[in-house]
C-alpha positions in Angstrom: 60.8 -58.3 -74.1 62.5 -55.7 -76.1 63.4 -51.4 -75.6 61.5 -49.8 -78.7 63.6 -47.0 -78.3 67.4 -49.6 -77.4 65.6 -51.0 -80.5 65.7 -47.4 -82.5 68.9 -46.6 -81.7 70.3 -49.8 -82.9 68.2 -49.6 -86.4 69.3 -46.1 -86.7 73.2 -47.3 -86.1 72.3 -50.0 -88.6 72.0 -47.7 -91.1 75.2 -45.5 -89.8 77.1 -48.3 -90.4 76.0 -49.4 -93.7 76.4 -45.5 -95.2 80.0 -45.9 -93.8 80.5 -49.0 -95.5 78.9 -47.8 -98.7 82.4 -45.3 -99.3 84.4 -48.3 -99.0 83.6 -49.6 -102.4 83.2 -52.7 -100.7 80.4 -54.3 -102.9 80.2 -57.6 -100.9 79.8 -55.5 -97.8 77.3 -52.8 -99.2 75.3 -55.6 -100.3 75.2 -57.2 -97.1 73.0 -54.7 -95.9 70.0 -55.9 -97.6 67.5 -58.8 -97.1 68.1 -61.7 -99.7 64.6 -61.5 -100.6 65.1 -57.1 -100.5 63.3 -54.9 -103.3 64.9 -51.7 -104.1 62.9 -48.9 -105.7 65.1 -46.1 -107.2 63.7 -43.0 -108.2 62.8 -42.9 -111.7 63.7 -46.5 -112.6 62.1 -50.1 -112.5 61.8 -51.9 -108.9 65.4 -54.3 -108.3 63.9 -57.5 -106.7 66.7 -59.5 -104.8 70.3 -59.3 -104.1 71.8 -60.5 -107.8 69.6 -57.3 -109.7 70.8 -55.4 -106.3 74.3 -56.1 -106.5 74.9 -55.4 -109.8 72.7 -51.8 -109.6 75.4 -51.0 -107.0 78.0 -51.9 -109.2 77.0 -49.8 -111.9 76.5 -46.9 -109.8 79.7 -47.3 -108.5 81.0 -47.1 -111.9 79.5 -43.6 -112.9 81.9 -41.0 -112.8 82.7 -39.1 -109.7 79.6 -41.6 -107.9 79.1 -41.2 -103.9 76.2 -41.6 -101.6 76.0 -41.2 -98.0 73.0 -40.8 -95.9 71.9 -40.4 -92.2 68.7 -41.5 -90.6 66.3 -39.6 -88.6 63.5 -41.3 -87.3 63.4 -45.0 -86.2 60.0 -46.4 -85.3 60.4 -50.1 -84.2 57.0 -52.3 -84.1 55.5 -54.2 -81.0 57.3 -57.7 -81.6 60.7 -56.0 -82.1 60.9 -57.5 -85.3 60.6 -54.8 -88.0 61.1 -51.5 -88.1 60.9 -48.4 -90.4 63.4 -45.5 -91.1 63.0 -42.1 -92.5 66.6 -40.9 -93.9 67.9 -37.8 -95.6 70.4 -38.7 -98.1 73.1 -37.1 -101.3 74.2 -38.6 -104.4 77.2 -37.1 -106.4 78.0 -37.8 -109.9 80.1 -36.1 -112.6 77.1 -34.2 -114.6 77.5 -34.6 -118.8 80.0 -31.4 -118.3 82.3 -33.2 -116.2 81.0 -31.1 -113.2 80.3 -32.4 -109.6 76.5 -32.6 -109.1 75.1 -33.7 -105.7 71.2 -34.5 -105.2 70.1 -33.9 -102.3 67.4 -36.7 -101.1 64.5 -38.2 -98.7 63.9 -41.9 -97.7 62.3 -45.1 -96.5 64.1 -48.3 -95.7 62.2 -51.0 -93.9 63.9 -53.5 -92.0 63.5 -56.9 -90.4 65.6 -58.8 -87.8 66.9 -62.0 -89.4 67.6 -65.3 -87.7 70.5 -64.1 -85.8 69.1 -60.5 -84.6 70.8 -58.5 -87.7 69.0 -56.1 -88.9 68.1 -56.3 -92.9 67.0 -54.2 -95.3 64.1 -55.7 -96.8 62.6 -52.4 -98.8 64.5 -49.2 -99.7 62.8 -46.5 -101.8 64.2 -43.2 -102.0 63.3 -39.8 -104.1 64.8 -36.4 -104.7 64.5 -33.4 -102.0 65.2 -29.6 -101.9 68.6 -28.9 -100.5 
């Protein structure tokens, strides 16, 4: 039997943990985050099905000028079995704009997670889209 809400909290520290690991620059470790079998739906562009297309959107994000992301969750909801679970995050992306100006964009999400084989939590479906700062 599992706590839906020891459950949460874990998910939502998940996620803590991964925005802290997404300033590293770490690509192996950002990636890590997500599902092998994970689709990633960025605003405005095609869906990235699986870690390879993953890894390598991350690395070309990480190449645009002045690039960071960080983001902090706000509501967990964990199902029944204890195996999946849903966040709602607010995020901000910052990239040099075309005048060489910092530009951050402020944001709103949905990552779905499941627990793999060992109890980690995964990313398995991250969609996010801009918001009002």
């Amino acid at each position: 039997m599992h706590s839906s809400e020891a459950e949460a909290n874990a998910l939502m520290q998940t996620s803590r943990e991964w925005a802290s690991a997404a300033s590293t620059g770490d690509v192996d470790l950002i990636v890590s985050y997500w599902d092998d079998d994970a689709v990633v739906l960025p605003p405005e562009q095609q869906p990235l099905f699986g870690k390879k297309a993953i890894r390598e959107y991350v690395i070309q994000s990480m190449a645009l000028p002045g690039f960071s992301i960080t983001w902090e969750p706000e509501r967990a909801t964990i199902a029944a079995d204890g195996e999946f679970g849903y966040l709602l995050e607010k995020n901000k992306v910052t990239i040099k704009d075309s005048n060489g100006l910092l530009r951050t964009q402020a944001g709103k999400g949905v990552t779905v997670w499941k627990k793999n084989r060992s109890g980690e939590w995964k990313c398995v479906v991250d969609i996010w889209n801009g918001n009002p700062m």
